[in-house]
C-alpha positions as CSV (number, residue, x, y, z in Angstrom):
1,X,25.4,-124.4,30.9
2,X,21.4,-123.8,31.5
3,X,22.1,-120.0,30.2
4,X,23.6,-121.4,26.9
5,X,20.7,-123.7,26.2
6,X,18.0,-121.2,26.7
7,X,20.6,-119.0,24.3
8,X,20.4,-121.3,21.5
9,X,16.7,-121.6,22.7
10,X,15.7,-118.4,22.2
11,X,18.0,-118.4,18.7
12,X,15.5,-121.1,17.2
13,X,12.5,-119.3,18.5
14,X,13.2,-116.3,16.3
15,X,14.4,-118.3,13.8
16,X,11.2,-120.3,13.2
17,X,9.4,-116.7,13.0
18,X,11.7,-115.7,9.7
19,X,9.5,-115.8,6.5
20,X,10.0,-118.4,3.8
21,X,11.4,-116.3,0.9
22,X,13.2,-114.4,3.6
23,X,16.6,-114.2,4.9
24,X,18.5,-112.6,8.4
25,X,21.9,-112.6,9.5
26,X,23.7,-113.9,12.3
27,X,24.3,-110.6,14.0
28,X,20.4,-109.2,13.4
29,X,19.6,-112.2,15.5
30,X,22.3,-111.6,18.2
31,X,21.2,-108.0,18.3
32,X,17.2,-108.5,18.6
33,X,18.1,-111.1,21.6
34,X,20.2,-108.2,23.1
35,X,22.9,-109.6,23.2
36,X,25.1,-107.8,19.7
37,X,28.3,-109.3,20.2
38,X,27.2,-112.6,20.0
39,X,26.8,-113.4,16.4
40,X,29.4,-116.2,16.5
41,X,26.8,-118.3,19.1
42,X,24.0,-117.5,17.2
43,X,26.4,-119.7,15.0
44,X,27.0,-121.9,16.7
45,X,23.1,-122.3,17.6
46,X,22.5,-122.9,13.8
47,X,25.0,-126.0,13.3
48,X,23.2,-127.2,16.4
49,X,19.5,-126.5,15.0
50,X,19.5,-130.1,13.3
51,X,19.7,-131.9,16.6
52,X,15.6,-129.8,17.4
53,X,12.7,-131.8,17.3
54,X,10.7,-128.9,16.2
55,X,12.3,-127.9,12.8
56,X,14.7,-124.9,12.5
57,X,14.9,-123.1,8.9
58,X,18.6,-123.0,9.7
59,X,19.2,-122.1,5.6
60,X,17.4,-118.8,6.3
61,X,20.3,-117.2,8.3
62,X,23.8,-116.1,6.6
63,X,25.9,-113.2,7.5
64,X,25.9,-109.9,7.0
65,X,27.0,-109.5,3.6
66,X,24.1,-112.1,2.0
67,X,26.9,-115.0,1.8
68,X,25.8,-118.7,2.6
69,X,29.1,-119.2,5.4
70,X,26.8,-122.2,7.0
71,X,26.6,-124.3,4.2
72,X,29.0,-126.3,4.9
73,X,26.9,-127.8,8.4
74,X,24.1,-128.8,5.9
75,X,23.8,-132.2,4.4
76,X,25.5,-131.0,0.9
77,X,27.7,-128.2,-0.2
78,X,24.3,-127.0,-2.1
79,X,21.7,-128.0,0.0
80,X,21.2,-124.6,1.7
81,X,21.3,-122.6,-1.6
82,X,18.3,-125.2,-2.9
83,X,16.5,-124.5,0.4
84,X,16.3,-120.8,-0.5
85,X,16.1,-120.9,-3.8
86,X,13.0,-123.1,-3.3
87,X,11.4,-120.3,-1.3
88,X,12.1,-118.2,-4.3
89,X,15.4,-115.8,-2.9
90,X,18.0,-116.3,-6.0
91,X,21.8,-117.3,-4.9
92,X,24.7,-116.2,-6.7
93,X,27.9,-117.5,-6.1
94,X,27.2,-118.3,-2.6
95,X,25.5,-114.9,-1.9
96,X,22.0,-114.1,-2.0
97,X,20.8,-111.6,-4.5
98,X,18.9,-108.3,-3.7
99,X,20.0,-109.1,-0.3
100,X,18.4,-106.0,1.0
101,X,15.0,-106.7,-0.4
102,X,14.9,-109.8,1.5
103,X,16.5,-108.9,4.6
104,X,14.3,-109.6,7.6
105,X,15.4,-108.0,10.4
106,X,13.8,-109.2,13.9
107,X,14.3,-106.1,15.7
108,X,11.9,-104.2,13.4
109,X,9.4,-106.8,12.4
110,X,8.9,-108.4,15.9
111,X,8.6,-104.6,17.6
112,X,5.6,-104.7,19.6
C-alpha cells in the first residue's frame, strides 16, 4: 500500500508543475515517472486528487487523443471544460483543440 500512495504522490507532484493554459496526458505522466504502462493509475490518482490538501489541477490531464475522459469525477459534466477554457485552451466537443500546441509533456520539459 505505502508504494501506491507515494505513486499517486509522485502523480500530483508533476501535476502541480503543468502550466495553466497547458494540458498532458495520462500516459506522458506514467512515462516521465517511469513507469509507461501505468496510465490507468495515473487515473486513478486524478479521481483521487480532490481528497489533497494542496490543490491538484486535475482538469489539466486527459488522454492521449486531447479528449476530457475525467470529467465525469469533477463536480459537473462541464466543470473541467470551464477549468481549461478559463486558462485559455479551447474544447470542442469534449476534446481540446490544437492539442499538440498545448501538449506539455513532462519528460521533455522537466529534463534536467
Amino acid at each position: 500500500m505505502e508504494k501506491h500512495y507515494d505513486f499517486f504522490k509522485d502523480v500530483y507532484e508533476v501535476v502541480r508543475l503543468i502550466p495553466k493554459g497547458r494540458v498532458t496526458s495520462y500516459g506522458a505522466i506514467a512515462k516521465y515517472l517511469g513507469t509507461a504502462r501505468s496510465s490507468r493509475m495515473v487515473g486513478w490518482a486524478m479521481n483521487a486528487a480532490h481528497s489533497q490538501k494542496k490543490p491538484v489541477p486535475a482538469h489539466r490531464v486527459v488522454n492521449r487523443n486531447g479528449e476530457l475522459t475525467g470529467k465525469h469525477h469533477f463536480p459537473t459534466p462541464t466543470s473541467m471544460k470551464e477549468l481549461l477554457e478559463k486558462e485559455g485552451v479551447k474544447v470542442v466537443k469534449d476534446k481540446i483543440k490544437n492539442f499538440t500546441r498545448h501538449f506539455w509533456n513532462p519528460t521533455v520539459e522537466l529534463a534536467i
